[in-house]
HTML snippet that shows the backbone in 3Dmol.js (N, CA, C, O; Angstrom):
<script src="https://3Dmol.org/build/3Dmol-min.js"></script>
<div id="view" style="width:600px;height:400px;position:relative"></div>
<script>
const pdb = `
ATOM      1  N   UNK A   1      20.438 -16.822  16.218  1.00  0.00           N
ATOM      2  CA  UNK A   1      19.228 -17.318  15.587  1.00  0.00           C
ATOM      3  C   UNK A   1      19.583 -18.097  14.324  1.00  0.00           C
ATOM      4  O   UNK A   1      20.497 -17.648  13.632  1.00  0.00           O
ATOM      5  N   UNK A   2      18.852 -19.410  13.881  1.00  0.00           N
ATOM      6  CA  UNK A   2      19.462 -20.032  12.593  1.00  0.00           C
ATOM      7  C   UNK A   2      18.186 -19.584  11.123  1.00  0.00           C
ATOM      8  O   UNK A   2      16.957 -19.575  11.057  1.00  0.00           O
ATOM      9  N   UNK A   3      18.708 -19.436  10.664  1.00  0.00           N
ATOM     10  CA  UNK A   3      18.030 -19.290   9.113  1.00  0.00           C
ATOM     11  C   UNK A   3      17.122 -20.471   8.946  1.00  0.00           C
ATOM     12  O   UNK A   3      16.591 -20.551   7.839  1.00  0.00           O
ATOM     13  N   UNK A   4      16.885 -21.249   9.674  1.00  0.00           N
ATOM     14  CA  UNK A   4      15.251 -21.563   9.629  1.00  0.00           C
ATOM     15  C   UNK A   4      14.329 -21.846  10.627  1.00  0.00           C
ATOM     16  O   UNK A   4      14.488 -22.283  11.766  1.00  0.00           O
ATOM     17  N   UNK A   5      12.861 -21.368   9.708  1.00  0.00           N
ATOM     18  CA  UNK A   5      12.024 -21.228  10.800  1.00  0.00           C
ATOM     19  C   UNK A   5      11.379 -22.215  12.022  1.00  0.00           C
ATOM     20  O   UNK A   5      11.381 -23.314  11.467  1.00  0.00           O
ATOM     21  N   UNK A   6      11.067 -22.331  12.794  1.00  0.00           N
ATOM     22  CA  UNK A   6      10.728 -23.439  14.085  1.00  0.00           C
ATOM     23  C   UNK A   6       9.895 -24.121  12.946  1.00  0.00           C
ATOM     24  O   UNK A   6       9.758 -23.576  11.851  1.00  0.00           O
ATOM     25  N   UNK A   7       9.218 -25.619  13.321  1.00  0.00           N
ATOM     26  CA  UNK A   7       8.842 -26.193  13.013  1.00  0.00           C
ATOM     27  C   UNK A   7       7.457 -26.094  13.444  1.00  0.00           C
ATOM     28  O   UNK A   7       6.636 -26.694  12.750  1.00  0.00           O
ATOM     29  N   UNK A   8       7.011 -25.405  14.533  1.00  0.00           N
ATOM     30  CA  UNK A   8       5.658 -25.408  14.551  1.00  0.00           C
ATOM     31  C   UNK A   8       5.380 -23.357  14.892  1.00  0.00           C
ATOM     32  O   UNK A   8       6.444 -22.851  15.248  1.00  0.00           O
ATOM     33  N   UNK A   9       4.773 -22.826  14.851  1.00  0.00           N
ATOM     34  CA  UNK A   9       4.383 -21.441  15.472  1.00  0.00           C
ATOM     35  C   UNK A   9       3.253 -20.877  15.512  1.00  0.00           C
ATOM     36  O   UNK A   9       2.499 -21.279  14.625  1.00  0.00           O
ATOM     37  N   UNK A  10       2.812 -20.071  16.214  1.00  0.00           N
ATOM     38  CA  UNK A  10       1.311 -19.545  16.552  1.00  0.00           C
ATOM     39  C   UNK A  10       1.718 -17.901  16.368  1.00  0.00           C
ATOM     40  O   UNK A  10       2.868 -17.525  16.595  1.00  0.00           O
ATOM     41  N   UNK A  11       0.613 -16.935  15.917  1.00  0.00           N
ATOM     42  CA  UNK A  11       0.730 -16.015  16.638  1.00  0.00           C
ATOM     43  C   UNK A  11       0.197 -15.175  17.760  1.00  0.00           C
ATOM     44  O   UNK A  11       0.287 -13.983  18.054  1.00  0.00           O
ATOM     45  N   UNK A  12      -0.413 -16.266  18.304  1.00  0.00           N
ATOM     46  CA  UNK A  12      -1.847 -16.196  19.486  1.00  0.00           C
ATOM     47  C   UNK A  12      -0.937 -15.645  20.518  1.00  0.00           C
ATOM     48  O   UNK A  12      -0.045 -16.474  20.339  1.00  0.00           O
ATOM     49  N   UNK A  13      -0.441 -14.833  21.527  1.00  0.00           N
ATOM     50  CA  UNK A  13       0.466 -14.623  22.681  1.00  0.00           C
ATOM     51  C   UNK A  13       0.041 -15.726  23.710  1.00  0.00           C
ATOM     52  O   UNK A  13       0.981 -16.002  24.455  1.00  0.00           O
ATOM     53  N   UNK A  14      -1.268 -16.538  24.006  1.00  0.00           N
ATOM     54  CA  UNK A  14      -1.591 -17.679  24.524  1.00  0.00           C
ATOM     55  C   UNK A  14      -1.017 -19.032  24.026  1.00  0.00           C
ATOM     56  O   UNK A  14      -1.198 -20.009  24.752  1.00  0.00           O
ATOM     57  N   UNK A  15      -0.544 -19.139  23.208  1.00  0.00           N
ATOM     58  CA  UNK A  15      -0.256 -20.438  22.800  1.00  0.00           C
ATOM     59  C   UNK A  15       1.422 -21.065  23.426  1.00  0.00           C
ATOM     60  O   UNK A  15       2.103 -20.230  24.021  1.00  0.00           O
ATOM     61  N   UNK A  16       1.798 -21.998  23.318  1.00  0.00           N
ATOM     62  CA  UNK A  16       2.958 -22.191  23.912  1.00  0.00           C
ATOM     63  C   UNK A  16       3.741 -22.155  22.737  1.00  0.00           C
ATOM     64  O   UNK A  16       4.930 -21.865  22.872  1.00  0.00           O
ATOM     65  N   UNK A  17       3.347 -22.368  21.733  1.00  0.00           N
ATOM     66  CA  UNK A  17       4.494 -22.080  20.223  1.00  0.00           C
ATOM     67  C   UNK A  17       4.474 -20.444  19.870  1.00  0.00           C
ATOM     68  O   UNK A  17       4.903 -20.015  18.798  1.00  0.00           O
ATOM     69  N   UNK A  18       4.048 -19.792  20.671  1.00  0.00           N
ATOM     70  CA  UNK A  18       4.494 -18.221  20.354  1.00  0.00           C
ATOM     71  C   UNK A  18       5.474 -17.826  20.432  1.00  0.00           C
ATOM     72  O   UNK A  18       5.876 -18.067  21.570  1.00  0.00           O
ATOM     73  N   UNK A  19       6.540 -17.062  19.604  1.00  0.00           N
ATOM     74  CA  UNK A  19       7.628 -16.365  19.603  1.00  0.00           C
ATOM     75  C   UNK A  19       7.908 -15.121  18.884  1.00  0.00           C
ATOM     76  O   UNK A  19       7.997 -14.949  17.669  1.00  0.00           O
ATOM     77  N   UNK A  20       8.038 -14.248  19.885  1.00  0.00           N
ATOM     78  CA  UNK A  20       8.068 -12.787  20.219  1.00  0.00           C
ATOM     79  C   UNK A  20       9.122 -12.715  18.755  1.00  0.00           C
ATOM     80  O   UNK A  20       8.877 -12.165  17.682  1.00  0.00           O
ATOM     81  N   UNK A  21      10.028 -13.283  19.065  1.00  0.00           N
ATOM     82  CA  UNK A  21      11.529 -13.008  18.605  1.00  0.00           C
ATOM     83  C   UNK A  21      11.087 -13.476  17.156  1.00  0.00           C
ATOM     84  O   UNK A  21      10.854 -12.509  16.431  1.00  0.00           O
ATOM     85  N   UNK A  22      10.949 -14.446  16.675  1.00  0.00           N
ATOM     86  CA  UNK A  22      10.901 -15.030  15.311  1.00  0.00           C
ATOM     87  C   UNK A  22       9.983 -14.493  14.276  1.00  0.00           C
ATOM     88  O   UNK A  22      10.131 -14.503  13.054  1.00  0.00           O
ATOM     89  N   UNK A  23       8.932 -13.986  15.046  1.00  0.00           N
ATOM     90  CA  UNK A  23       7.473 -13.199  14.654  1.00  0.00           C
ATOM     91  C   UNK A  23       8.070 -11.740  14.236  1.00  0.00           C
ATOM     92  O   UNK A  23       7.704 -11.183  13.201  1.00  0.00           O
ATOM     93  N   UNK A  24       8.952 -11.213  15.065  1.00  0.00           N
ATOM     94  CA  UNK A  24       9.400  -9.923  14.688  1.00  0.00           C
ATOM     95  C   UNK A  24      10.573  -9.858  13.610  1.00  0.00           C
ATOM     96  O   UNK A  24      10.930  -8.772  13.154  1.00  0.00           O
ATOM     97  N   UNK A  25      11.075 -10.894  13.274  1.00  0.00           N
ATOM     98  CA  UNK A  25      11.956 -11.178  12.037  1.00  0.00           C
ATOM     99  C   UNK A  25      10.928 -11.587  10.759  1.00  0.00           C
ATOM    100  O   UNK A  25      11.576 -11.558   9.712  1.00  0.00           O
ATOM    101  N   UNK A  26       9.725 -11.905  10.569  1.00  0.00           N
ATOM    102  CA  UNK A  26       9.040 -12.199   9.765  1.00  0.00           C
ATOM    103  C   UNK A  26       8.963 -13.060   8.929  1.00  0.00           C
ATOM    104  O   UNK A  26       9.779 -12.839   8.035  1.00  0.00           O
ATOM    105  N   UNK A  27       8.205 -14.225   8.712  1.00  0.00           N
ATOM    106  CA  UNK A  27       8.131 -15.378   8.472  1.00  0.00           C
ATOM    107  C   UNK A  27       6.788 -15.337   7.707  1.00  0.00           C
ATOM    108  O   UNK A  27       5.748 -15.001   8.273  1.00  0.00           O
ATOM    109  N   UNK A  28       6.859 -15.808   5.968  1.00  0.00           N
ATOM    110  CA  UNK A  28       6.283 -16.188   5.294  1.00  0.00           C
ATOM    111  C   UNK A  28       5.868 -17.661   5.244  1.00  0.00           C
ATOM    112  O   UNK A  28       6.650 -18.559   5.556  1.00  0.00           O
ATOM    113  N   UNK A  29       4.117 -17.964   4.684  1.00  0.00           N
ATOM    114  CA  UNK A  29       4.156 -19.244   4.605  1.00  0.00           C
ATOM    115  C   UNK A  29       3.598 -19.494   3.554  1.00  0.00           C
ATOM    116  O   UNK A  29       2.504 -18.973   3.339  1.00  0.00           O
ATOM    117  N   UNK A  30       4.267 -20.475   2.475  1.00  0.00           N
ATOM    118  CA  UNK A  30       3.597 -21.148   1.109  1.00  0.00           C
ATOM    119  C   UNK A  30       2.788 -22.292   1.667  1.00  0.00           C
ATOM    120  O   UNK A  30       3.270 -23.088   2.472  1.00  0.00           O
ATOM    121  N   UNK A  31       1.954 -22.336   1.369  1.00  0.00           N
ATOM    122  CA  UNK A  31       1.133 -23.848   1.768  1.00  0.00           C
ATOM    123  C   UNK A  31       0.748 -24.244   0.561  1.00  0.00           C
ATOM    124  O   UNK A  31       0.315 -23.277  -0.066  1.00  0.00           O
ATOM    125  N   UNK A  32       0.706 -25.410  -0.154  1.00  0.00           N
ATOM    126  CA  UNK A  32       0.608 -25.713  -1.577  1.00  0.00           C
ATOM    127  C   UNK A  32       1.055 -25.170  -2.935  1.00  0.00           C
ATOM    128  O   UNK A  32       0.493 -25.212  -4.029  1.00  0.00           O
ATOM    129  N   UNK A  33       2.365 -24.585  -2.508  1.00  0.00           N
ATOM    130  CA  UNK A  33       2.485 -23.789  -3.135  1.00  0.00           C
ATOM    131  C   UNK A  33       2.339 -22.567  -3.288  1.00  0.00           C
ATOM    132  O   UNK A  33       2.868 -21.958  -4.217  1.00  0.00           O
ATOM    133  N   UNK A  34       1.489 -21.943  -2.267  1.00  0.00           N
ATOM    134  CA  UNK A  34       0.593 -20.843  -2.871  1.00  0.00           C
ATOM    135  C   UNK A  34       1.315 -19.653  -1.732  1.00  0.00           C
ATOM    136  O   UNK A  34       2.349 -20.135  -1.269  1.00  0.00           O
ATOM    137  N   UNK A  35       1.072 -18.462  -1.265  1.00  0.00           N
ATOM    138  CA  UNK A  35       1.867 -17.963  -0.298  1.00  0.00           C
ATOM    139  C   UNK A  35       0.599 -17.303   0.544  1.00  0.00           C
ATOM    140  O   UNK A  35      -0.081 -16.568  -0.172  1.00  0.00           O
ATOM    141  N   UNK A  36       0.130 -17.414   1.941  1.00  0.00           N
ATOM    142  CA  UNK A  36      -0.626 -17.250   2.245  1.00  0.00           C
ATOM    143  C   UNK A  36      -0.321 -16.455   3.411  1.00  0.00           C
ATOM    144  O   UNK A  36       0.677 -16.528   4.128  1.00  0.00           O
ATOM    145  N   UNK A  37      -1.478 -15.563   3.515  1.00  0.00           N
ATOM    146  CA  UNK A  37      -0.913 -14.250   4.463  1.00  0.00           C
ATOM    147  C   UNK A  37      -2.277 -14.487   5.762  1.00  0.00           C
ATOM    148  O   UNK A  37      -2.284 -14.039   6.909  1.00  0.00           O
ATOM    149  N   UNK A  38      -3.002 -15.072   5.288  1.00  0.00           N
ATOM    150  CA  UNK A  38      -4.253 -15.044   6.982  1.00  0.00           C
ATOM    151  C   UNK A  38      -3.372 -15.900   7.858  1.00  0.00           C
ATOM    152  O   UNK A  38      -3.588 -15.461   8.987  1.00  0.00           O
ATOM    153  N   UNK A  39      -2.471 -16.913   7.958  1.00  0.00           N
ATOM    154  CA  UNK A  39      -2.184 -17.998   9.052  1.00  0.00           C
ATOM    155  C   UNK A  39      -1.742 -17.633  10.416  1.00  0.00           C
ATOM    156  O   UNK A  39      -0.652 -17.089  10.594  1.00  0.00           O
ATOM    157  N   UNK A  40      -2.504 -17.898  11.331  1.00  0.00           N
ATOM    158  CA  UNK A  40      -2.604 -17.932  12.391  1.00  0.00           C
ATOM    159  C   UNK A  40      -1.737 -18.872  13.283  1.00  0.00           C
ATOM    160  O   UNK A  40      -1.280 -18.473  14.354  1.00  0.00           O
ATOM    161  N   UNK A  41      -1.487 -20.358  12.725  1.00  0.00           N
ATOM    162  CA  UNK A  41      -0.500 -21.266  13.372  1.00  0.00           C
ATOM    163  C   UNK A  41      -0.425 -22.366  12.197  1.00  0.00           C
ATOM    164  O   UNK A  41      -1.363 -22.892  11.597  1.00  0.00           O
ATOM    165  N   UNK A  42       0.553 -22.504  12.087  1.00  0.00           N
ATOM    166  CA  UNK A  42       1.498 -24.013  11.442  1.00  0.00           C
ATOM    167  C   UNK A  42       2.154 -24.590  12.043  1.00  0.00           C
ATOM    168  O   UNK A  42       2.639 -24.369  13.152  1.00  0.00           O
ATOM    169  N   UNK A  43       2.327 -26.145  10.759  1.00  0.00           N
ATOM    170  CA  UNK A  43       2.941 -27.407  11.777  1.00  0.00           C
ATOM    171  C   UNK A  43       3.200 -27.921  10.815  1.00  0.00           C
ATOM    172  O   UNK A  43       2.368 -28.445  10.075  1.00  0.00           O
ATOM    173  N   UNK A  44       5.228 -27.851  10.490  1.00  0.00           N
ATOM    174  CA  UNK A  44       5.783 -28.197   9.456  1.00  0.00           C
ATOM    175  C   UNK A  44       5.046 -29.764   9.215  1.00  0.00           C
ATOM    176  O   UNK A  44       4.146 -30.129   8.459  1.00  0.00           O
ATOM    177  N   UNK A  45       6.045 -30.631  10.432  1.00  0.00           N
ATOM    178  CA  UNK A  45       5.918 -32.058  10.248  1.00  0.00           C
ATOM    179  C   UNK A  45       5.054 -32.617  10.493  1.00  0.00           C
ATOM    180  O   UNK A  45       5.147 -33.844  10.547  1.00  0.00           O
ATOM    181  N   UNK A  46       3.329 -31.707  10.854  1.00  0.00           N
ATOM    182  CA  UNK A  46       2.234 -32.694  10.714  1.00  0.00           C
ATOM    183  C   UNK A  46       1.482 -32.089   9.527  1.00  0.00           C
ATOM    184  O   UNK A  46       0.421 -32.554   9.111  1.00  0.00           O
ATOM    185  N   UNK A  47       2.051 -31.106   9.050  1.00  0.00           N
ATOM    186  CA  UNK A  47       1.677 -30.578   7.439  1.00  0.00           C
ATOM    187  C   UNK A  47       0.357 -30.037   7.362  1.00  0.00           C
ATOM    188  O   UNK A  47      -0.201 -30.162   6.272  1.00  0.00           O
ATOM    189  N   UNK A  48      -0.437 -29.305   8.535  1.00  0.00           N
ATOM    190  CA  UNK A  48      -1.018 -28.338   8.261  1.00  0.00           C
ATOM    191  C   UNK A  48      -0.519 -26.611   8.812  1.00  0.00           C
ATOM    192  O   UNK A  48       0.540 -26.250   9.326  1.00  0.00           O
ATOM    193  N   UNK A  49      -1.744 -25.815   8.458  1.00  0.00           N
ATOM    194  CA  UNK A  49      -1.756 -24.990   9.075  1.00  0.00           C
ATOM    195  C   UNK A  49      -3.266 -24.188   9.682  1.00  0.00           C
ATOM    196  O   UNK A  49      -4.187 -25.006   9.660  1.00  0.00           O
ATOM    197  N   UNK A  50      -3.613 -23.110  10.089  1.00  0.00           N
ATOM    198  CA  UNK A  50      -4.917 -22.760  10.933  1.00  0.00           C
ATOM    199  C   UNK A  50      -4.745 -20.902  10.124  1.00  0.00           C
ATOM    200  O   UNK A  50      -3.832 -20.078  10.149  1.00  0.00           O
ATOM    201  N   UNK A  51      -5.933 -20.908   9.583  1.00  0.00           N
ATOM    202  CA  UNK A  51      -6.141 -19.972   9.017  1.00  0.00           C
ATOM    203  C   UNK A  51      -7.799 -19.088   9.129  1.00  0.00           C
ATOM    204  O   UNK A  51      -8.887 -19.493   8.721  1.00  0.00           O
ATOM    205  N   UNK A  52      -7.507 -17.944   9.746  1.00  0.00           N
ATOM    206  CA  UNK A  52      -8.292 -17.141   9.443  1.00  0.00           C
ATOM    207  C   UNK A  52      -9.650 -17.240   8.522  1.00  0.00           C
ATOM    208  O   UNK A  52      -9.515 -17.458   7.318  1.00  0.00           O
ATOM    209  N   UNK A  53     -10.920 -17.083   9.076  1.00  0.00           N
ATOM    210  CA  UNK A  53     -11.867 -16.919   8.652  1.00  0.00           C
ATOM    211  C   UNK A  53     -12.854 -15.469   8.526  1.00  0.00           C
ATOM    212  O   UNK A  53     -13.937 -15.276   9.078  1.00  0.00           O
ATOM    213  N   UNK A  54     -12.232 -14.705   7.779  1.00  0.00           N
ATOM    214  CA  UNK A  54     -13.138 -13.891   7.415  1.00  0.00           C
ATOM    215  C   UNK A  54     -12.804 -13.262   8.377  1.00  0.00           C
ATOM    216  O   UNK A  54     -11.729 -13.570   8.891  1.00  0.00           O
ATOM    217  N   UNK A  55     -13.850 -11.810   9.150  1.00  0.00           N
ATOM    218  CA  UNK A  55     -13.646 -11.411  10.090  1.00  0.00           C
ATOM    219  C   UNK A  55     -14.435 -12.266  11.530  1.00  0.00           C
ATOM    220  O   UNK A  55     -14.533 -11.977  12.723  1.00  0.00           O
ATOM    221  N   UNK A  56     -14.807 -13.197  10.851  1.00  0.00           N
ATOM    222  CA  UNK A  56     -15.663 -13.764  11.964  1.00  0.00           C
ATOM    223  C   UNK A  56     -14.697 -14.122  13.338  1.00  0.00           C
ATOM    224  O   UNK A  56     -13.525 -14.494  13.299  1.00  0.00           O
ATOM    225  N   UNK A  57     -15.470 -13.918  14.472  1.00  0.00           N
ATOM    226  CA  UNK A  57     -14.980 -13.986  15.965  1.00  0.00           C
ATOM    227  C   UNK A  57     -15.928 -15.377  16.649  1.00  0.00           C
ATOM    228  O   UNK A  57     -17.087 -15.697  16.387  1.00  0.00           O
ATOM    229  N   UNK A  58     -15.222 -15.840  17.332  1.00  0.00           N
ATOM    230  CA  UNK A  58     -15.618 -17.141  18.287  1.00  0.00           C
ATOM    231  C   UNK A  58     -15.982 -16.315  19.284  1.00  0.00           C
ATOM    232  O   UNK A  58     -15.887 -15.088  19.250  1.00  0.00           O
ATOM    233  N   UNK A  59     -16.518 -17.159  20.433  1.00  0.00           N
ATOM    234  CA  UNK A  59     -17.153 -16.562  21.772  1.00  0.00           C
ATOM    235  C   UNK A  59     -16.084 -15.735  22.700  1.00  0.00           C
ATOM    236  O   UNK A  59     -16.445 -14.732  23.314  1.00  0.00           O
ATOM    237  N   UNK A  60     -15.195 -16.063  22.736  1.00  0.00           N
ATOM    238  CA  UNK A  60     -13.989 -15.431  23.171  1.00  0.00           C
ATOM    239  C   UNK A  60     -13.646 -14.355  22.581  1.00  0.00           C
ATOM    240  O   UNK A  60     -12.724 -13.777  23.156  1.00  0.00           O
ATOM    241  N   UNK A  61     -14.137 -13.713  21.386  1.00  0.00           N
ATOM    242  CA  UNK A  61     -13.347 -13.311  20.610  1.00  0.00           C
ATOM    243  C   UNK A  61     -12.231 -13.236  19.914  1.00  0.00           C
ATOM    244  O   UNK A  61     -11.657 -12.180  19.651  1.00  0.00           O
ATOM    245  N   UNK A  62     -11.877 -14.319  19.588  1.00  0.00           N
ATOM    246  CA  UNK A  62     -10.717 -15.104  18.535  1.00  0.00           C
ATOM    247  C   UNK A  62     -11.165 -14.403  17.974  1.00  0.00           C
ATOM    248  O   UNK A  62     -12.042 -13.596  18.286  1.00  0.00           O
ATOM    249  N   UNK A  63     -10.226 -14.709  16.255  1.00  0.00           N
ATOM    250  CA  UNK A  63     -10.631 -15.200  15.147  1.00  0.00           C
ATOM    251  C   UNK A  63     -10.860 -16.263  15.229  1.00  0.00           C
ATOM    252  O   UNK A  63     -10.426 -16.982  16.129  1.00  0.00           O
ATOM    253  N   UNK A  64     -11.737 -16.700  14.140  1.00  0.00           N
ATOM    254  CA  UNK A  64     -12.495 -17.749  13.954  1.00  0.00           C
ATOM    255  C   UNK A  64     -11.205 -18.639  12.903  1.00  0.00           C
ATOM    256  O   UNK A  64     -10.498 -17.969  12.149  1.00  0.00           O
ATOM    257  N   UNK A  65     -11.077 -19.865  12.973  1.00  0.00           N
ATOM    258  CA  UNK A  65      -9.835 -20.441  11.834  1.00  0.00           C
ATOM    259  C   UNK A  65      -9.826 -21.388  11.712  1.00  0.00           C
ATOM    260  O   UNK A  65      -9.816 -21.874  12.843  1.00  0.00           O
ATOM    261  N   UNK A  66      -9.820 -22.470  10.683  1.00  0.00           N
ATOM    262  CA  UNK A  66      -9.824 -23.478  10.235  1.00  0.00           C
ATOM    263  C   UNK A  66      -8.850 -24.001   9.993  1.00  0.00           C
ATOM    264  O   UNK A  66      -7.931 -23.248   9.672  1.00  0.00           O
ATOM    265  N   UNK A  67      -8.547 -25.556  10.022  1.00  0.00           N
ATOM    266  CA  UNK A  67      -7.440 -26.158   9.862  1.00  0.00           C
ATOM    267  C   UNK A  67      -7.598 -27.110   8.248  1.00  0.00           C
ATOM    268  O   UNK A  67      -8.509 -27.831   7.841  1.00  0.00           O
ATOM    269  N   UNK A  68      -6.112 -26.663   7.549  1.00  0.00           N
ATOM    270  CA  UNK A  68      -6.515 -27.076   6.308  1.00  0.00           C
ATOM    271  C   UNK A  68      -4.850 -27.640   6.220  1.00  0.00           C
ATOM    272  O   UNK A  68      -3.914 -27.107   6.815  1.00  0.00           O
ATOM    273  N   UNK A  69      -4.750 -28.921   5.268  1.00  0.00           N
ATOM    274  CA  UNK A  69      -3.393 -30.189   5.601  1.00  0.00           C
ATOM    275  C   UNK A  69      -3.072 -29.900   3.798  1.00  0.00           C
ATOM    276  O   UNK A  69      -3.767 -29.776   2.790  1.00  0.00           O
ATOM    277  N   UNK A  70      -2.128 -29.892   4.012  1.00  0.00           N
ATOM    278  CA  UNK A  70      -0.750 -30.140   3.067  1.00  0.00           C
ATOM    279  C   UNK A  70       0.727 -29.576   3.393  1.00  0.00           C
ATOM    280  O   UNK A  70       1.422 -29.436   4.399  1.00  0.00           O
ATOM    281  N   UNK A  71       0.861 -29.278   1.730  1.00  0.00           N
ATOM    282  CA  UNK A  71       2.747 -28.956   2.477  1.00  0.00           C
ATOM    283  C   UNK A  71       3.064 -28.119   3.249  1.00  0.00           C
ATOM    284  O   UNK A  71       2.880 -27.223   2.425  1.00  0.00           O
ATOM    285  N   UNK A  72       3.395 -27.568   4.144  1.00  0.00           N
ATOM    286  CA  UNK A  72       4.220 -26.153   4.539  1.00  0.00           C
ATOM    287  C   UNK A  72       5.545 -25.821   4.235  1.00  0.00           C
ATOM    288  O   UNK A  72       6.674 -26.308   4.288  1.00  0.00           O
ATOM    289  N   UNK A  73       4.924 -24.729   3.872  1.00  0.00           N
ATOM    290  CA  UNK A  73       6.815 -24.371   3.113  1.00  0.00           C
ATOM    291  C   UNK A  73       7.099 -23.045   4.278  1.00  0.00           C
ATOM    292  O   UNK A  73       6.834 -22.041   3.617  1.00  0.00           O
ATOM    293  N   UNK A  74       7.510 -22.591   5.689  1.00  0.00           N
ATOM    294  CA  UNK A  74       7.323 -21.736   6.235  1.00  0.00           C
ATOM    295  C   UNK A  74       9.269 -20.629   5.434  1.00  0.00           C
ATOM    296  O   UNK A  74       9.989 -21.380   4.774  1.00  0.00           O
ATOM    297  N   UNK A  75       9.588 -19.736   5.526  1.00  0.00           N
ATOM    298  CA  UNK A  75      10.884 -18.766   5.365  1.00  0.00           C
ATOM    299  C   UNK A  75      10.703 -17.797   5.891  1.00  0.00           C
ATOM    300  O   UNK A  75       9.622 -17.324   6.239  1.00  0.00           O
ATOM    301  N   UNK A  76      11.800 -17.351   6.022  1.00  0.00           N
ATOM    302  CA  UNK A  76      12.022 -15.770   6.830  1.00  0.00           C
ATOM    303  C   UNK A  76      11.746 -15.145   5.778  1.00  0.00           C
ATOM    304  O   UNK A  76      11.855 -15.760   4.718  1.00  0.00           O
ATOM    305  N   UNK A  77      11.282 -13.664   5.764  1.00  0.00           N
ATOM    306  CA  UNK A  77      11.116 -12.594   4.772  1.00  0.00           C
ATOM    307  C   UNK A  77      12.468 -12.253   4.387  1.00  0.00           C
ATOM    308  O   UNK A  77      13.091 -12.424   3.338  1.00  0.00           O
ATOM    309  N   UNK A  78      12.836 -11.606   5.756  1.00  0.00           N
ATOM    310  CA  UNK A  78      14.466 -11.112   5.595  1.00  0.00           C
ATOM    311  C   UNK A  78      15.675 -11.293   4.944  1.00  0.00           C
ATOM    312  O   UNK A  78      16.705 -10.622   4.877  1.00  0.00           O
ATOM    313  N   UNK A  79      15.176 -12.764   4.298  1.00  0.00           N
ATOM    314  CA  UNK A  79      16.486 -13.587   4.258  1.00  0.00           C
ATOM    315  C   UNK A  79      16.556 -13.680   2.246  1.00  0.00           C
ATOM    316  O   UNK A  79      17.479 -14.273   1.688  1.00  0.00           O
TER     317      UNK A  79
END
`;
const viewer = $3Dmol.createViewer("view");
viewer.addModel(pdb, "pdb");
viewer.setStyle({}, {cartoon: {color: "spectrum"}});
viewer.zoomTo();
viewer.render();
</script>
């Protein structure tokens, strides 16, 4: 495994950027700086990420999550 994180990831088990393996090593994400713990999926090189709304649920029962653009800074915890 290399010391940095994929460039895009979900933690939806539906999504095709899910990873079992990388998710269980633990991966922090700064987005503006700031370090944010609701994110649901990021995308280094198109510079957003999809974040959690509240407890609110979609018809499916998601979470409900919004997409909000700037930097991503994603790191391993571990490291």
């Amino acid at each position: 495994m290399t010391d940095t994180p994929p460039d895009r990831l979900s933690t939806d088990p539906k999504s095709p950027y899910y990873d079992a393996a990388v998710l269980e090593r633990g991966v922090g994400i700064r987005f503006k700086g700031v370090e944010k713990t609701n994110v649901e999926e990021y995308c280094v090189s198109e510079g957003w990420i999809r974040v959690s709304v509240g407890n609110t649920k979609d018809r499916a029962g998601n979470p409900l999550t919004i997409k909000l653009k700037g930097p991503v800074e994603p790191y391993f915890r571990d490291a």
